[in-house]
C-alpha positions in Angstrom: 13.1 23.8 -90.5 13.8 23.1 -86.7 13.7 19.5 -85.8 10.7 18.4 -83.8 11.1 18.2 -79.6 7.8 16.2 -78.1 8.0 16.3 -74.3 5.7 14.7 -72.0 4.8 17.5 -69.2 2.9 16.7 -66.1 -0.6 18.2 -66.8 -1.4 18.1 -62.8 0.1 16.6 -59.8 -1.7 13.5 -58.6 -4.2 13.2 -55.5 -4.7 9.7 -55.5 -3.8 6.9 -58.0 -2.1 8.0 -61.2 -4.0 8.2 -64.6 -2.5 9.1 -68.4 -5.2 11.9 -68.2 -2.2 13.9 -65.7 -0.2 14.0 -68.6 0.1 15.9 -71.8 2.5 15.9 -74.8 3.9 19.2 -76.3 6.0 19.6 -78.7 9.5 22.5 -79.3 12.5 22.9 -80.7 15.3 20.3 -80.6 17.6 22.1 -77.7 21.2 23.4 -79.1 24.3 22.6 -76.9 25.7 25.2 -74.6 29.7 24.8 -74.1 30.4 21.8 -71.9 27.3 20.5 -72.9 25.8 17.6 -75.3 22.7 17.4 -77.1 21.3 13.6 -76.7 18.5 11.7 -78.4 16.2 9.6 -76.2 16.5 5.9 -77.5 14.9 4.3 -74.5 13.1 5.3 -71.7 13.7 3.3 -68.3 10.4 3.0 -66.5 10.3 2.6 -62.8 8.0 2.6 -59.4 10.5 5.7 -57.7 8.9 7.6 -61.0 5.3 8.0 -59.1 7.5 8.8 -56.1 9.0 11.6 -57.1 5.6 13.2 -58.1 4.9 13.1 -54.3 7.7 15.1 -52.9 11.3 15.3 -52.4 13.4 12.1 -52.4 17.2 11.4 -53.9 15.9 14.1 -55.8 14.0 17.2 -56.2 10.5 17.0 -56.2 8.3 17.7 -60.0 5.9 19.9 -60.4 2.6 20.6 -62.9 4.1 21.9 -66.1 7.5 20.2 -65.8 8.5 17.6 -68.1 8.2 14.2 -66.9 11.7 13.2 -65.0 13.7 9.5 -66.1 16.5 8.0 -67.0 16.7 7.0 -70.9 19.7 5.2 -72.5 20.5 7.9 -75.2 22.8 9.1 -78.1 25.0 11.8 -78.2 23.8 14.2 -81.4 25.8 17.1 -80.7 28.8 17.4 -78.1 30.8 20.5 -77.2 32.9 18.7 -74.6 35.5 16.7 -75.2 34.4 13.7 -73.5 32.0 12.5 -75.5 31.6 12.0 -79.5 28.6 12.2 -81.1 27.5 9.0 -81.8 28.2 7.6 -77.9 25.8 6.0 -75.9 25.2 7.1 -73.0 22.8 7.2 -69.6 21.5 10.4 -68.8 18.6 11.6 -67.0 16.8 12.8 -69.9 13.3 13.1 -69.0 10.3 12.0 -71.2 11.5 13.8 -74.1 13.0 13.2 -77.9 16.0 15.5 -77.0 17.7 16.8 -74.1 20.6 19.5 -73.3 22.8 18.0 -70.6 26.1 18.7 -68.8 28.7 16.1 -70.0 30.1 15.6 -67.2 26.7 14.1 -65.5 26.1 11.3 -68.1 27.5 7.7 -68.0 29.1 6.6 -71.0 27.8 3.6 -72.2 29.5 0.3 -73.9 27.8 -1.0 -77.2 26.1 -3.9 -77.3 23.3 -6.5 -78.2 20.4 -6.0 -77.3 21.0 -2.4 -76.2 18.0 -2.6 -73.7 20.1 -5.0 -71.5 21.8 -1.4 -70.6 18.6 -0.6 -68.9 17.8 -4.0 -67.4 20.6 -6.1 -66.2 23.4 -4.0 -66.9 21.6 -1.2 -65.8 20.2 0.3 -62.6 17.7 -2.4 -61.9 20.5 -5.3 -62.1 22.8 -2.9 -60.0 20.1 -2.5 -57.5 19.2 -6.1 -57.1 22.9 -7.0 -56.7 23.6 -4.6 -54.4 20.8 -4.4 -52.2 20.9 -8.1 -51.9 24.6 -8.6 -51.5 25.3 -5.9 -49.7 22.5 -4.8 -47.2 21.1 -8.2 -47.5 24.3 -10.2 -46.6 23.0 -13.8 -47.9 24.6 -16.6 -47.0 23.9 -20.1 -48.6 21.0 -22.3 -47.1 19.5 -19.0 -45.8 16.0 -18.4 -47.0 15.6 -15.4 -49.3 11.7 -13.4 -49.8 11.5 -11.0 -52.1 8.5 -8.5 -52.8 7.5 -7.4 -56.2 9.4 -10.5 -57.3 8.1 -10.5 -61.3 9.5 -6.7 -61.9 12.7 -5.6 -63.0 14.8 -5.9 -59.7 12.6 -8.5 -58.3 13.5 -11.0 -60.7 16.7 -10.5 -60.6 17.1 -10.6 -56.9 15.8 -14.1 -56.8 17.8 -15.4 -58.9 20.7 -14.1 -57.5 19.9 -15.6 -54.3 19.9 -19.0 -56.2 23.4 -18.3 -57.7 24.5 -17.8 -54.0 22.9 -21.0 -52.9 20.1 -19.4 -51.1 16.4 -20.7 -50.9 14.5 -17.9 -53.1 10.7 -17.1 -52.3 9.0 -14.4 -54.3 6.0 -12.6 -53.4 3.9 -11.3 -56.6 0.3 -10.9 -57.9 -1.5 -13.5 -59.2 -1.1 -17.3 -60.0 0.5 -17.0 -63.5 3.5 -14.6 -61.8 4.2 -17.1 -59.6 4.2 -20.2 -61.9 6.7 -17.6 -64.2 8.9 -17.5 -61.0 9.2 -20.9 -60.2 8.9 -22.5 -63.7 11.2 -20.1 -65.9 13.6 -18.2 -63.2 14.0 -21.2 -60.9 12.7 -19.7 -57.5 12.0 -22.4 -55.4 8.5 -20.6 -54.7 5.9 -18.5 -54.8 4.0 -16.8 -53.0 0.5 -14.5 -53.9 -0.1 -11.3 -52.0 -3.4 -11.1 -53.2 -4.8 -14.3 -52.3 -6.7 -13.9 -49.2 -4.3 -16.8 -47.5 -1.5 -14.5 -48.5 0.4 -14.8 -44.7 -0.7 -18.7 -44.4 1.2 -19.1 -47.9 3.8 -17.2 -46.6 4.2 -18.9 -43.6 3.8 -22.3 -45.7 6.8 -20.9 -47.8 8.5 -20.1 -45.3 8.8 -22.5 -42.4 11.8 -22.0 -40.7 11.4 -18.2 -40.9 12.4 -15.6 -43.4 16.7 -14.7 -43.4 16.8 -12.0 -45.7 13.8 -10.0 -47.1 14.0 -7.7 -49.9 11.5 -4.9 -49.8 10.0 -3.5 -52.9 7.1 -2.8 -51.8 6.6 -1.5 -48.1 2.3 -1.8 -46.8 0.9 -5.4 -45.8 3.7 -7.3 -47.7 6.4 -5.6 -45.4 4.4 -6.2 -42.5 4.1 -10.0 -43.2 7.8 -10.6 -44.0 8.8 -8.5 -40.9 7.0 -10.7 -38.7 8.3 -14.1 -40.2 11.8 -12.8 -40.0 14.4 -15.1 -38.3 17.2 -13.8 -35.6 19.5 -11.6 -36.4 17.5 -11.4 -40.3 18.6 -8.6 -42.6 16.2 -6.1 -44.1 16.9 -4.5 -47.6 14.7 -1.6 -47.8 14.8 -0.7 -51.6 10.9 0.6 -52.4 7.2 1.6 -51.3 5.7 0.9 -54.7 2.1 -0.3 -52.3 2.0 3.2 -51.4 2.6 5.5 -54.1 0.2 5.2 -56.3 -2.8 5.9 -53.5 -3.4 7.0 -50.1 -0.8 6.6 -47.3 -1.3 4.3 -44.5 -2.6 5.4 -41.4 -0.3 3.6 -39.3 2.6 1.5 -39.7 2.5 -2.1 -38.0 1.8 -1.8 -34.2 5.2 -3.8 -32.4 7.6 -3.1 -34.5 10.6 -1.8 -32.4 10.0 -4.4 -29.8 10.4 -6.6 -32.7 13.4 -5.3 -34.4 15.1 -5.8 -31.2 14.0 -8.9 -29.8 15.0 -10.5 -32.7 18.3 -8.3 -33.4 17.1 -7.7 -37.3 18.9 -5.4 -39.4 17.0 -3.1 -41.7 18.8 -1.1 -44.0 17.7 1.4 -46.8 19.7 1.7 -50.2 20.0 3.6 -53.6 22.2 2.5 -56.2 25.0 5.4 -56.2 26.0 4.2 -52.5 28.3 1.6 -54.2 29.3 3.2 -57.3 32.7 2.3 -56.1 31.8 -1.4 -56.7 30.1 -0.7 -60.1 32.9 -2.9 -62.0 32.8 -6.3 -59.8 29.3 -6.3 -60.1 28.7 -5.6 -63.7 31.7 -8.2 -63.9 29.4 -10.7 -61.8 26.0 -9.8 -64.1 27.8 -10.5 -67.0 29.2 -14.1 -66.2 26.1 -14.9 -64.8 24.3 -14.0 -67.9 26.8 -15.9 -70.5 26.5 -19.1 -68.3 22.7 -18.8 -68.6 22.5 -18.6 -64.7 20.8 -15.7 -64.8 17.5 -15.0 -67.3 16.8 -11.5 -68.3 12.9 -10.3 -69.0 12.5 -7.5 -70.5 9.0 -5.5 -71.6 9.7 -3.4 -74.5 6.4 -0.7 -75.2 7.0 1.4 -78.6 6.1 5.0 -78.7 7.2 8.0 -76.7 3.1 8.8 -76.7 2.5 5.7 -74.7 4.9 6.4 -72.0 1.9 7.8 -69.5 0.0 4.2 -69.7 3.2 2.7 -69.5 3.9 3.8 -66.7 0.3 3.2 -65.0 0.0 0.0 -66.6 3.7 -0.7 -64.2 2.1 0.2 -61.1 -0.5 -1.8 -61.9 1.8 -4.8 -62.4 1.1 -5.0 -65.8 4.7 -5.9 -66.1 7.5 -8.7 -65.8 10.7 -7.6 -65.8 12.2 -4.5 -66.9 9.9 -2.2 -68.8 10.8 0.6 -70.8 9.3 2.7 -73.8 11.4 2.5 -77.3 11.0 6.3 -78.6 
């Protein structure tokens, strides 16, 4: 008998926030690999904010569409291989979708090291350690004593960033929902503080946090937060523009905030958006870096771990929610 294929499909396309209800699982035959191909098996699913992006158009990628399987990146096993760079039994990251099995060129997946625990190849090790370290140390430019703000600062790249900014010598603030976040930030990952976008003193915090200006800010999340942090930014302050997670799970802002190229040149700020494959040529120092920082316990890693390739729709909700902290991903 044919072995079992469950793929998540998008039901619908979303008008508004996002609910498991646009979703359905299916279920097919386990793909066979074509020559130059492999056949992998999803082990775990990397959930992220750009997912409920792409559902809204065209980005770094191609836009999805009702009836598609759901698009993301999985760490995954190689079950069958007909090229001879990979051996079944490799690890790999691939862009798998939200699916048990998945018929991919070779030549477009990342061979992955073995190690323990494997998620750390999603987490630190993988695209959200590589975006925190890039985006901060390479668009954000930190230098020690400056003060560091980063949004979304209890999520995957968030959490990360902040801490990095430590290592560097840096004064790290993180913005993030909710008292308990904040004491997380401060207590466990050693930001110096925190700071709660949903109190309604959010800016006097800020400022409070903040009071010889912001140096670098770290942008996870675009909206109000962006708005703040650009208008507490110090001369010649650097921008890292990595995400928009406030506005893609609802309706788009009418208007951005009113000043803002005045502002940008007044003050001389640099802002500066990113995606992780701009410094693939710099992929070994840094996973050199993540690891050091790791085995001298400099740097903490958080992961959430969700079982079940059924519960990867509330999963996901329940992360633009910021149900999270840390990396999340679905074991399948």
């Amino acid at each position: 008998m044919p072995e079992t294929n469950r793929q998540i499909v998008l039901a619908e396309l979303p008008h508004g926030s996002r609910s498991p209800a646009h979703f359905r699982l299916v279920a097919g035959e386990r793909p066979r690999a074509g020559e130059g191909e492999v056949v992998v098996r999803t082990r775990y699913v990397s959930l992220d904010a750009a997912n409920r992006a792409w559902m809204q158009g065209a980005t770094y990628r191609s836009a999805l569409n009702a009836g598609q399987v759901m698009a993301g990146g999985a760490l995954a096993e190689v079950v069958e291989s007909k090229t001879p760079e990979l051996a079944v039994g490799d690890l790999v990251f691939a862009d798998t979708g939200w699916q048990d099995y998945a018929a991919l060129p070779g030549k477009r997946l990342t061979k992955l090291p073995r190690m323990e625990p494997l998620t750390h190849l999603l987490s630190v090790y993988g695209v959200a350690g590589l975006t925190a370290y890039f985006g901060l140390l390479e668009c954000g430019r930190p230098e020690a004593g400056e003060t560091v703000v980063v949004s979304a600062a209890a999520g995957s790249v968030g959490s990360i960033v902040g801490q990095i900014a430590k290592i560097k010598g840096c004064r790290a603030v993180g913005v993030a929902g909710g008292a308990e976040k904040g004491r997380w930030l401060t207590d466990e990952l050693g930001f110096d503080a925190a700071v709660d976008y949903k109190a309604a003193d959010f800016k006097k915090q800020l400022r409070e946090a903040c009071p010889d200006g912001i140096d670098v800010y770290f942008d996870n999340v675009g909206g109000d937060v962006f708005e703040a942090c650009l208008f507490g930014m110090k001369t010649f302050g650097r921008i890292a523009c990595c995400g928009a997670v406030s506005q893609y799970d609802g309706e788009a802002p009418r208007h951005g905030p009113r000043g803002v190229p005045g502002l940008i040149v007044t003050k001389r700020l640099s802002l500066r958006g990113f995606i992780v494959s701009d410094f693939d040529d710099k992929r070994t120092q840094a996973l050199a870096d993540l690891q050091s920082w790791v085995a001298s316990g400099q740097l903490k890693v958080q992961e959430d771990v969700i079982d079940g390739l059924e519960n990867l729709p509330q999963a996901l909700v329940g992360l633009l929610h910021g149900e999270n902290r840390g990396k999340r991903m679905v074991r399948v």
